[in-house]
C-alpha positions as CSV (number, residue, x, y, z in Angstrom):
1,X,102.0,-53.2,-40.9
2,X,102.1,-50.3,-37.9
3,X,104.5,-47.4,-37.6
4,X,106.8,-47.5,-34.8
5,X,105.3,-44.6,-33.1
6,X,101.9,-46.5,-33.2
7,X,103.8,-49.8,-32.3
8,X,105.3,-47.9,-29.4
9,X,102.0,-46.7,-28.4
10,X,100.0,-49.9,-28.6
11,X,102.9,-51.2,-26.6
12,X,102.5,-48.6,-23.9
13,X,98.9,-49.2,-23.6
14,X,99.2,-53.1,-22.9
15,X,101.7,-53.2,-20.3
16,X,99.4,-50.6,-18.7
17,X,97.0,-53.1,-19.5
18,X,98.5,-56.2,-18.6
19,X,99.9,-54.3,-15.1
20,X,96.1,-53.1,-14.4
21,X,94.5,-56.2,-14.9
22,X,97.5,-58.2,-13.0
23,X,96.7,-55.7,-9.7
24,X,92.7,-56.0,-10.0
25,X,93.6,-59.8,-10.0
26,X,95.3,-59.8,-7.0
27,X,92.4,-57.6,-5.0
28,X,89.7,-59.2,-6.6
29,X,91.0,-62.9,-5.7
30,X,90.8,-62.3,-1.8
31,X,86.8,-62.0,-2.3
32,X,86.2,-64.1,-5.6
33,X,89.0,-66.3,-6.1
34,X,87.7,-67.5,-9.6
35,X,87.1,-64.0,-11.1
36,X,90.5,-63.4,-9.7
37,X,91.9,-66.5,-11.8
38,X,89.8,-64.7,-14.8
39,X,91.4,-61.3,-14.3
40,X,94.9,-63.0,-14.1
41,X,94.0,-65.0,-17.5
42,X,93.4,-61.9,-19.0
43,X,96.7,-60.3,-17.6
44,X,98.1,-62.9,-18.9
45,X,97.2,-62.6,-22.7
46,X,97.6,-58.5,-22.8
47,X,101.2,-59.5,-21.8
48,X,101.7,-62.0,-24.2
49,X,100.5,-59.3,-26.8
50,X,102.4,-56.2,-25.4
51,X,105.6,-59.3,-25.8
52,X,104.7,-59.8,-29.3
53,X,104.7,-56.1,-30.4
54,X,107.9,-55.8,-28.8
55,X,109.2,-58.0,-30.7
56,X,108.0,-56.5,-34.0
57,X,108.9,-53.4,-33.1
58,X,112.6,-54.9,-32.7
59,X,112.1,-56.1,-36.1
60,X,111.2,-52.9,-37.4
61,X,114.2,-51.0,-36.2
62,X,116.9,-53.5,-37.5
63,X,115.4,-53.2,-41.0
């Protein structure tokens, strides 16, 4: 099990993640509409992981 501090961190660095990958979808799907879709896939599972920490970090604190 993490540390909050390195919950909080790996938190950090997906939603940076999962905004990055969300913005690069966006440009790259005017030119390349499927890498676009794959960028957005992507996006999609770094924010389904930065969710997930959250919640264990949540966990964490009310115990």
């Amino acid at each position: 099990m993490k540390t909050a501090e390195q919950l909080k961190t790996r938190i950090k660095e997906l939603g940076k993640q999962a905004a990055q990958l969300s913005r690069q979808a966006v440009e790259v799907g005017k030119l390349d509409r499927e890498q676009g879709r794959v960028l957005m896939l992507q996006a999609k599972e770094a924010s389904k992981r930065y969710q997930t920490l959250i919640q264990e970090l949540k966990r964490q604190q009310q115990a």
